[in-house]
VOKOLFI-129915 format. One record per atom (N, C-alpha, C): z, y negated, x negated; residue in one letter. Coordinates in steps of 0.05 Angstrom, whole numbers, padded with zeros to 5 digits, always signed. Layout:
% residues N
ZYXA
...
//
This chain:
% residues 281
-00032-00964+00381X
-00022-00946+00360X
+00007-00952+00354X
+00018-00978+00350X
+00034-00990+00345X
+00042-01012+00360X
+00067-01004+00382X
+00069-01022+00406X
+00094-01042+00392X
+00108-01033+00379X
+00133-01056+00370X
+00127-01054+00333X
+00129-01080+00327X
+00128-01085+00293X
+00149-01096+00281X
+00158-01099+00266X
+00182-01115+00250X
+00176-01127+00226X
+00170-01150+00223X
+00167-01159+00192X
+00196-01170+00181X
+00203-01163+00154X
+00232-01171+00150X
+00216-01194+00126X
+00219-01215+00122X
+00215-01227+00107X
+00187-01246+00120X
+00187-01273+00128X
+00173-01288+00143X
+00163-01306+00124X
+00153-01306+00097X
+00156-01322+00082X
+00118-01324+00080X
+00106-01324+00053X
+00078-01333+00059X
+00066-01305+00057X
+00074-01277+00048X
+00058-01260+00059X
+00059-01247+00085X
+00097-01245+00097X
+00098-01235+00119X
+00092-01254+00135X
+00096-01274+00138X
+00081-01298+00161X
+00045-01298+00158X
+00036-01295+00145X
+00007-01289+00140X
+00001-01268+00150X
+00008-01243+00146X
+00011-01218+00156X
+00018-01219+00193X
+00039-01226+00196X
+00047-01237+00231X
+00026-01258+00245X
+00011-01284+00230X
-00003-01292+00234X
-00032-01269+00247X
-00046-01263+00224X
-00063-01241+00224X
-00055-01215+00250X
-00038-01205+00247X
-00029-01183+00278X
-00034-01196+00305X
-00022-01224+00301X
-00027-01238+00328X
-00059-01244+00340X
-00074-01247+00319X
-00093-01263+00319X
-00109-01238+00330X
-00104-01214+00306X
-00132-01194+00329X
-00116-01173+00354X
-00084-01166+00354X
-00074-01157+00363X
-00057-01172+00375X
-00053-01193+00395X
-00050-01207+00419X
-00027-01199+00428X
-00020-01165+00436X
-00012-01149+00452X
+00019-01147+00441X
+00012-01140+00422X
+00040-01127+00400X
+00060-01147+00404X
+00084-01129+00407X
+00107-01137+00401X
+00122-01153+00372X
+00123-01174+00369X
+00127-01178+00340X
+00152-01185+00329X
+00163-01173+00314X
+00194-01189+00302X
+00191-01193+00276X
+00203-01221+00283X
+00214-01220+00246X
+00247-01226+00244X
+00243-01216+00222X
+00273-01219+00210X
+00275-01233+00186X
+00302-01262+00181X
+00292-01277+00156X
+00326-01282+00159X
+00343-01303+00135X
+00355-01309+00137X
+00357-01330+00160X
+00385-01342+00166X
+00389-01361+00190X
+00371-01387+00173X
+00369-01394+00160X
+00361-01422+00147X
+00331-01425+00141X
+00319-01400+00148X
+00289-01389+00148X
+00277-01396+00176X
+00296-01379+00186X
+00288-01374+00229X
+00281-01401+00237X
+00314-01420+00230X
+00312-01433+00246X
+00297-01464+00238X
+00272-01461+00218X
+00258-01479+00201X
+00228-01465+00215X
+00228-01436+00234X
+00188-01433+00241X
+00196-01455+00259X
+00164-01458+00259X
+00148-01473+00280X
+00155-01450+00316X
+00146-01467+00332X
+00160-01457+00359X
+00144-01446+00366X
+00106-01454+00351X
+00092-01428+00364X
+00078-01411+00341X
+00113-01395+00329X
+00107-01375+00317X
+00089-01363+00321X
+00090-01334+00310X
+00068-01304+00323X
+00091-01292+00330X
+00120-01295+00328X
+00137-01274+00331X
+00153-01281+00361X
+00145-01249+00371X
+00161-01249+00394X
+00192-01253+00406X
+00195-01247+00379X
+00234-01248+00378X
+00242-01252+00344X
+00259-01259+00345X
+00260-01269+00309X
+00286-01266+00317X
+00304-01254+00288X
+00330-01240+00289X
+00334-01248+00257X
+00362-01261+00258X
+00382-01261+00235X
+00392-01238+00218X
+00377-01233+00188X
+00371-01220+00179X
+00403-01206+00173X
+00428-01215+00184X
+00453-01207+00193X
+00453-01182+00211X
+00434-01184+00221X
+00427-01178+00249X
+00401-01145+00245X
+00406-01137+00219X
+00380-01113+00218X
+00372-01090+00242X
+00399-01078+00243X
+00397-01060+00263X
+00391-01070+00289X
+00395-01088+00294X
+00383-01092+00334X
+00348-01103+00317X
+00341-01123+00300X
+00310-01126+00294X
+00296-01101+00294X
+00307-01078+00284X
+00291-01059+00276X
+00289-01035+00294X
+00316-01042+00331X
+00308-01017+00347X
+00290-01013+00357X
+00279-00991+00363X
+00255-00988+00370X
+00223-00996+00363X
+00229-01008+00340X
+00203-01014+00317X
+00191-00985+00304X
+00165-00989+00316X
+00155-00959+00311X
+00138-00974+00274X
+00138-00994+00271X
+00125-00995+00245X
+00136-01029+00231X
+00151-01023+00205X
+00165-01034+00194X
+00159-01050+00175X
+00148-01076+00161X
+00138-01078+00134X
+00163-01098+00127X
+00164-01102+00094X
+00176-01112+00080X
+00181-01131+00068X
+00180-01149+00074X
+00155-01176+00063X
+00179-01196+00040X
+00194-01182+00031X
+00216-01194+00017X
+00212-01201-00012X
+00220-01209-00035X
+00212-01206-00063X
+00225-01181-00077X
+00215-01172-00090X
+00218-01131-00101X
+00245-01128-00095X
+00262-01139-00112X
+00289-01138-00117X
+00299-01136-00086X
+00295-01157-00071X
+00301-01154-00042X
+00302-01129-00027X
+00276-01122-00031X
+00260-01100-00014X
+00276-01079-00033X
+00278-01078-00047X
+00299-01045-00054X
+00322-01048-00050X
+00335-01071-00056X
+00370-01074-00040X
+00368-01069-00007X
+00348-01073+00002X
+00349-01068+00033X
+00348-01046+00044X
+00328-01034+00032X
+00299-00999+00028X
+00336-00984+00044X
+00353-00977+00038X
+00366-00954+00045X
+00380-00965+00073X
+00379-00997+00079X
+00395-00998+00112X
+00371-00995+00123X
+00340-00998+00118X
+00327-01001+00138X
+00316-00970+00140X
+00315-00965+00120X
+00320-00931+00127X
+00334-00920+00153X
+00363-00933+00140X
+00379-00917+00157X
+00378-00923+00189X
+00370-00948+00189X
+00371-00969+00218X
+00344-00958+00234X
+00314-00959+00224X
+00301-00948+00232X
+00305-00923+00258X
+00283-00922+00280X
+00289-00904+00295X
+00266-00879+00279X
+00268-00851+00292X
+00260-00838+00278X
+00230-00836+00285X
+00204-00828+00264X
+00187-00826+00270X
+00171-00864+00261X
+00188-00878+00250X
+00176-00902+00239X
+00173-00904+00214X
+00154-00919+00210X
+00133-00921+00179X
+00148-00949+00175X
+00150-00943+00145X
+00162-00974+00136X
+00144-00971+00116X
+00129-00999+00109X
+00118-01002+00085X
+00117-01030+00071X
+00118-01032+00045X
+00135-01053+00047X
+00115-01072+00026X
+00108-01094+00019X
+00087-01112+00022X
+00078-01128-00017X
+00096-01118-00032X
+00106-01126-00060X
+00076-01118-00073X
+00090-01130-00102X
+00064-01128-00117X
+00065-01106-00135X
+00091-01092-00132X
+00102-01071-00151X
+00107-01048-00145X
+00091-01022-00141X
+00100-01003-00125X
+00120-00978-00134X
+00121-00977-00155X
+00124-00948-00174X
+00157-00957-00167X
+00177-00979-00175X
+00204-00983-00176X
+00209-00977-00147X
+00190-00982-00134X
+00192-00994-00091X
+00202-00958-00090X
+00179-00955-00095X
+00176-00926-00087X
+00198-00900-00099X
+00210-00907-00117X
+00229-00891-00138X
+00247-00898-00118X
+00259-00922-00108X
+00285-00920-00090X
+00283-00915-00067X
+00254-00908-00057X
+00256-00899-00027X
+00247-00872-00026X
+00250-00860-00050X
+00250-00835-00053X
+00276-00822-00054X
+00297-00828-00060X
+00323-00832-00063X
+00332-00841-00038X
+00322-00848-00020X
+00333-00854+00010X
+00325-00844+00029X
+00298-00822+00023X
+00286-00812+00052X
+00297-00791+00069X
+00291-00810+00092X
+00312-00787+00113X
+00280-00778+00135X
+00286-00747+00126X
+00265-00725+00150X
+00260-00744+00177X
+00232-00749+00178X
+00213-00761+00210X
+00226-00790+00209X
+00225-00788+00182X
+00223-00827+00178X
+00203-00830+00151X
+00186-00849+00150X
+00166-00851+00127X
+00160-00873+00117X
+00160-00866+00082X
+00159-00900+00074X
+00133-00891+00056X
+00119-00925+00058X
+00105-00928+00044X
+00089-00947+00030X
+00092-00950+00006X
+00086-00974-00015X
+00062-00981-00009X
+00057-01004-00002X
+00038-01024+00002X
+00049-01042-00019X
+00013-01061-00019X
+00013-01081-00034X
-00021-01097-00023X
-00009-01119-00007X
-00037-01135+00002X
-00042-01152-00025X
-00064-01155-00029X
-00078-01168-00051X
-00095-01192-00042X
-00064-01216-00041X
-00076-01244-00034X
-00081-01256-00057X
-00065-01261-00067X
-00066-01278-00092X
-00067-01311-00091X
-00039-01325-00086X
-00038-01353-00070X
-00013-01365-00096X
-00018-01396-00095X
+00001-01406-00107X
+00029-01412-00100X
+00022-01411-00071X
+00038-01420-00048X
+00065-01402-00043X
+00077-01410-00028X
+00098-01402-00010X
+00120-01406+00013X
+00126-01392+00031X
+00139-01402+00058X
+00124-01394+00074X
+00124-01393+00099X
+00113-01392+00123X
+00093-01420+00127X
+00103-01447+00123X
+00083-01464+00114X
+00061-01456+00105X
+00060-01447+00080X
+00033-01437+00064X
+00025-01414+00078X
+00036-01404+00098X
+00020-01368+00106X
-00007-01385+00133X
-00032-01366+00136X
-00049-01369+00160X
-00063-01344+00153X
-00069-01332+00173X
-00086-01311+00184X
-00114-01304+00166X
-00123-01322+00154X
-00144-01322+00134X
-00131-01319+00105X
-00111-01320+00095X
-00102-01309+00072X
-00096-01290+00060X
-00106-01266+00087X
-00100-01233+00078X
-00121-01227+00090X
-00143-01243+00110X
-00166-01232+00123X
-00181-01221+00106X
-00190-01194+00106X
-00202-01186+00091X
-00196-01179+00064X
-00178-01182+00054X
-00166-01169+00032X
-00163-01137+00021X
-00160-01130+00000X
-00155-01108-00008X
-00124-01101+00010X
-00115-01076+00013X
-00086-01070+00027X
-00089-01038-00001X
-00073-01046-00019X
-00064-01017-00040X
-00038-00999-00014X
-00041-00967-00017X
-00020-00954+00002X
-00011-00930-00027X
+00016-00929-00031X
+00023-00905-00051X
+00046-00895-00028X
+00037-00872-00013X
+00059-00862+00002X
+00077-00842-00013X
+00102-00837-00002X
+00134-00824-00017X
+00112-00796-00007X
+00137-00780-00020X
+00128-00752-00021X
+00131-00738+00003X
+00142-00754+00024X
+00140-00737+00052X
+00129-00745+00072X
+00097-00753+00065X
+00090-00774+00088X
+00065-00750+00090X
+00066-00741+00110X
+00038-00724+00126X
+00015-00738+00127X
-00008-00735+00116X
-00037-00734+00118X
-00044-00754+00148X
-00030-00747+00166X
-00039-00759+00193X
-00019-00781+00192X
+00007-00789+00181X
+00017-00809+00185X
+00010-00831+00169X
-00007-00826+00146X
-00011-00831+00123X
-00043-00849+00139X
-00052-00828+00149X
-00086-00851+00158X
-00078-00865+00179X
-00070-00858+00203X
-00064-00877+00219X
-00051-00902+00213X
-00039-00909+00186X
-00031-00931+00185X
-00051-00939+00167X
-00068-00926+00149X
-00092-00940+00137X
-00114-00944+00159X
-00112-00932+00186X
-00136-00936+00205X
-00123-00961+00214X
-00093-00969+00218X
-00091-00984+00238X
-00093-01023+00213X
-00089-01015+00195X
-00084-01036+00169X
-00126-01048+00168X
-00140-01029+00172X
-00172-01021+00176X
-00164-01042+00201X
-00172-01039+00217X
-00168-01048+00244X
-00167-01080+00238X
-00137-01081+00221X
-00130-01112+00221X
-00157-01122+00198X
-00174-01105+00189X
-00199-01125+00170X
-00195-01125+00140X
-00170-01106+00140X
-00162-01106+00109X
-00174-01079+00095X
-00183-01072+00071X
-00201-01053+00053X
-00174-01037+00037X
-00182-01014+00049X
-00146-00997+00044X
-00158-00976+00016X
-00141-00986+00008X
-00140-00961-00019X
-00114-00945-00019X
-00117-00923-00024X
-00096-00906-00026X
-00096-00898-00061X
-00070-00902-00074X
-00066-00901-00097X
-00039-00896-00110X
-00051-00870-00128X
-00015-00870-00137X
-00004-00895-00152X
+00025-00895-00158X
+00045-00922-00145X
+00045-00934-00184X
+00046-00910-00204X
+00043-00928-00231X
+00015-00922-00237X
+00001-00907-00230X
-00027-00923-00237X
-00031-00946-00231X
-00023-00956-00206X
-00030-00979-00187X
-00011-00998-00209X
+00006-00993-00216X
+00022-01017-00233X
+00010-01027-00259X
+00004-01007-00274X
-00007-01014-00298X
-00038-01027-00281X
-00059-01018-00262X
-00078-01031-00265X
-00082-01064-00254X
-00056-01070-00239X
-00051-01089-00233X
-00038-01103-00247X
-00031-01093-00269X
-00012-01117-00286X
-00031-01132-00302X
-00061-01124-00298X
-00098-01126-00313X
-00101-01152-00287X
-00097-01140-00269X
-00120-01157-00249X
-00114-01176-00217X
-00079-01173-00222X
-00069-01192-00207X
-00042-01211-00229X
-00028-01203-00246X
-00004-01208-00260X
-00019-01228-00283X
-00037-01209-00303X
-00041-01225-00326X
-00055-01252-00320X
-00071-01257-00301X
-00094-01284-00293X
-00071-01303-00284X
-00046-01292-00270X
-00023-01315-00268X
-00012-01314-00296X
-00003-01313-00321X
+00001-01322-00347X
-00022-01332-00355X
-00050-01315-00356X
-00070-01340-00366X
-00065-01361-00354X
-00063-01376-00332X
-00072-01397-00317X
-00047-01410-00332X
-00022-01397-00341X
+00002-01416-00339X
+00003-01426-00368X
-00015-01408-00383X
-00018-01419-00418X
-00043-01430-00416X
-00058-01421-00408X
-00086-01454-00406X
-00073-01476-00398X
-00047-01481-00380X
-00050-01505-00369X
-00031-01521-00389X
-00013-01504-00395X
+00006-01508-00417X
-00009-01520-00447X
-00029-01506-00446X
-00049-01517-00479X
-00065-01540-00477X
-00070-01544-00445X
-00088-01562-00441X
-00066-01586-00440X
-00043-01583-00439X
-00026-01610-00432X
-00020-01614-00462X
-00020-01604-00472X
-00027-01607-00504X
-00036-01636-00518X
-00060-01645-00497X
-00077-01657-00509X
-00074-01680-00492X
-00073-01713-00499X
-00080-01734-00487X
-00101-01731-00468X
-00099-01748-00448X
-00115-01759-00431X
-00132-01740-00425X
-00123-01709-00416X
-00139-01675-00419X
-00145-01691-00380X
-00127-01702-00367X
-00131-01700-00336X
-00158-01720-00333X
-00168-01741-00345X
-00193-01752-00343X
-00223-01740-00352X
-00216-01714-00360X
-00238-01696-00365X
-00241-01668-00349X
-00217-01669-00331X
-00223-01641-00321X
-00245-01643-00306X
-00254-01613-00287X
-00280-01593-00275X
-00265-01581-00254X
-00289-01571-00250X
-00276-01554-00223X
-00270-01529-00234X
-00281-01522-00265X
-00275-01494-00270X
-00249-01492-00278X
-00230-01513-00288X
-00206-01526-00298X
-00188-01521-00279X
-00202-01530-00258X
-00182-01527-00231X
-00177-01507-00219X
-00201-01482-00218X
-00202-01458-00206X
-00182-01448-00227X
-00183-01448-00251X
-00169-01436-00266X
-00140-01439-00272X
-00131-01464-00267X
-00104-01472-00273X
-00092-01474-00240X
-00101-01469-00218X
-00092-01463-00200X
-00069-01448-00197X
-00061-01420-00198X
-00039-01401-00202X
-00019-01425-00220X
-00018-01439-00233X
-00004-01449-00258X
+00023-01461-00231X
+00019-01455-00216X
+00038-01469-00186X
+00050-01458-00181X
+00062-01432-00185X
+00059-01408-00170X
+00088-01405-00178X
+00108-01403-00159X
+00139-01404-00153X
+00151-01385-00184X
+00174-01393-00188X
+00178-01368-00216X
+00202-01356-00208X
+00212-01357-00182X
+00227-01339-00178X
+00216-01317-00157X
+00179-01321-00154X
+00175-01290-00139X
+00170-01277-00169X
+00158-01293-00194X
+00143-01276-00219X
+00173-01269-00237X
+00198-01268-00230X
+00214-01264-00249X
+00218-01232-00239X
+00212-01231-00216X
+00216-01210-00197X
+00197-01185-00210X
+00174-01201-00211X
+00154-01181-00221X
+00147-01175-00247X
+00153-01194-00271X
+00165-01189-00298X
+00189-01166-00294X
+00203-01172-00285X
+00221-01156-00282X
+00223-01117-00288X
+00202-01124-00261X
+00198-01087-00260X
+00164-01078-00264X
+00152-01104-00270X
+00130-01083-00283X
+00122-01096-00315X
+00144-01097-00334X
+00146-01110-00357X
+00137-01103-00378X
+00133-01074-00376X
+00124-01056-00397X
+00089-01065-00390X
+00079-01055-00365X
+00046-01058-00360X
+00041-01089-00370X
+00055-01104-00357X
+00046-01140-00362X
+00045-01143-00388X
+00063-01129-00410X
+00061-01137-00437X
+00041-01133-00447X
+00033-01106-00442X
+00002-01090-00449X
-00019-01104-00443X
-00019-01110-00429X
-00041-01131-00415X
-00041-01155-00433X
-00025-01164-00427X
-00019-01188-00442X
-00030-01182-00470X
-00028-01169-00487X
-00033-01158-00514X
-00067-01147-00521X
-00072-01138-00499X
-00103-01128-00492X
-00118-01156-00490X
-00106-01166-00479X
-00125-01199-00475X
-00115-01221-00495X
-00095-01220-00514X
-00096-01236-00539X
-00115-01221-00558X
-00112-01207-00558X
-00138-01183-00574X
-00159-01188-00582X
-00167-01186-00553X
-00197-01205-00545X
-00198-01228-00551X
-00178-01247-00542X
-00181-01278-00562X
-00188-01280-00589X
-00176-01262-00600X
-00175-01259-00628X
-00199-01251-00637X
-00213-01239-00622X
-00235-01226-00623X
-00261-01251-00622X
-00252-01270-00607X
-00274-01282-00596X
-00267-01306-00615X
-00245-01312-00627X
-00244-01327-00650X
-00253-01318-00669X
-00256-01297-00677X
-00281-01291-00706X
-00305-01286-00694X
-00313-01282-00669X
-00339-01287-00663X
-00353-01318-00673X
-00330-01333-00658X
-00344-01361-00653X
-00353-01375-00697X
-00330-01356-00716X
-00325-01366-00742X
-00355-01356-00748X
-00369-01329-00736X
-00384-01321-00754X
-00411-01328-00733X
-00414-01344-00711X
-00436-01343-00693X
-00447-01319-00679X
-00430-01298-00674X
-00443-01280-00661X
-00426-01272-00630X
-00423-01298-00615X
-00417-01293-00594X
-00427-01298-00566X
-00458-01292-00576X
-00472-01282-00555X
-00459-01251-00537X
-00455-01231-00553X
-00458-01200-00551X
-00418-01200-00526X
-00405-01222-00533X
-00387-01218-00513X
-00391-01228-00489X
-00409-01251-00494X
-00428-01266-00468X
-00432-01244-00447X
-00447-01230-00456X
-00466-01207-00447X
-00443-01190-00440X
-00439-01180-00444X
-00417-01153-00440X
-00402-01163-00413X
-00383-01188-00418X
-00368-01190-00405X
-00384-01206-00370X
-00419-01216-00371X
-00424-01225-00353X
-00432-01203-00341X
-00442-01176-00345X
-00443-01151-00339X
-00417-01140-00329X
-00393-01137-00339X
-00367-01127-00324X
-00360-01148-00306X
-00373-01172-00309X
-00359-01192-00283X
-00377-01177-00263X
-00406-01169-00264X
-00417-01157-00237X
-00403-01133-00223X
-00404-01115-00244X
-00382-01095-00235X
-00354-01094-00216X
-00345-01112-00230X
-00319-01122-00219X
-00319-01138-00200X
-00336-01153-00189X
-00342-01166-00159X
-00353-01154-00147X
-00370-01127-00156X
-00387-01114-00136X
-00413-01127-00135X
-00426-01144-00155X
-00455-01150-00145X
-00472-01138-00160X
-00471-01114-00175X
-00493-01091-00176X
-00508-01084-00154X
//
């Protein structure tokens, strides 16, 4: 389907992502593109067939029939209009962020006829980062969100959800600020919980000779780089607040439960939407 690929950004989603292509797709041509101080720090048995100095866009990206973006937001829209332009015609760029609605507003503003972009968003959810932290099992099987621009044809549009299918990933197609606000619920706010539990829990003396494993699952994200989340504060600030506000709410809520003993009835509710929400109905 896709004989040459380009990832611009080799870091822990696009190296995860290049990992994963190699692993079920063997065949493919693979490039990445990173700064010189990135390249020349992979391992020697990358997945990438050729790796190019991100100096260097237009020769990475000739003849790449399919393009992703694997940069942090801000990145990926300062770039969005050379790789447009660099692109040969008839290639899909889609680009790999956790923010689609801003992605997508500037590559609406850049689209050039029998070239096609389109907002992705793989749903790993890792503390990590670098090419270090990326392996083939960190997007296996994952959700893949797709909000394509306004000139992307029906058939260009599945073949890259058939070929994303292919790699083992569960494709949803979704417009780009619905997808923002519902993700600022269910990938954004659980990284601030984790970073104010860990923050309240340091609160307290000698809190590290009592932790659990539920302590740990939970304060996990509390790791999690703050110059990819300044990125994503950034441009989806309005949804994260909301969220943020919807779930102090609920605290608040569950503090006059606990004053008056009736917090069974949130027990219940919320161990019922946890089924829902994992799918084990």
């Amino acid at each position: 389907m896709y004989q040459k690929i380009s990832i611009i950004g080799t870091g822990l989603i696009g190296g995860s992502l290049a990992l994963l292509l190699k692993k079920i797709l063997p065949d493919v041509n693979l490039i990445g593109v990173d700064l010189p101080s990135v390249i020349q720090n992979l391992p020697s048995d990358s997945p990438f067939d050729k790796v190019f100095d991100s100096n260097d866009i237009s020769e990475a990206l000739k003849d790449s029939e399919l393009i992703f973006l694997g940069l942090p937001i801000s990145g990926i829209i300062e770039i969005l209009p050379q790789v447009m332009s660099d692109s040969k015609e008839g290639a899909v760029i889609c680009d790999l962020g956790s923010v689609n609605a801003s992605i997508l507003k500037e590559a609406e503003k850049n689209l050039i006829p029998g070239k096609y972009f389109i907002g992705g968003h793989p749903i790993g959810g890792s503390e990590g980062e670098g090419f270090n932290d990326a392996s083939a099992d960190y997007l296996d099987g994952v959700r893949f969100m797709l909000s394509p621009a306004s000139n992307v044809p029906k058939e260009i549009l599945k073949n890259l959800s058939d070929f994303l299918t292919k790699l083992n990933f569960e494709v949803h197609v979704m417009d780009s600020v619905i997808h923002d606000r519902i993700i600022a619920y269910t990938s954004h706010l659980p990284q601030f919980i984790s970073t104010a539990l860990t923050l309240s829990i340091g609160q307290i003396d000698d809190s590290e000779k009592t932790v659990g494993r539920g302590m740990y699952s939970m304060t996990r994200l509390a790791s999690s780089p703050p110059k990819i989340w300044n990125d994503i504060i950034r441009f989806n600030n309005k949804e994260i607040r909301e969220a943020i506000s919807v779930f102090t709410a609920f605290l608040s809520e569950i503090e006059n439960d606990i004053l008056d003993g009736s917090i069974s009835e949130k027990f219940d509710s919320a161990a019922e939407l946890k089924k829902k929400i994992r799918g084990e109905n």
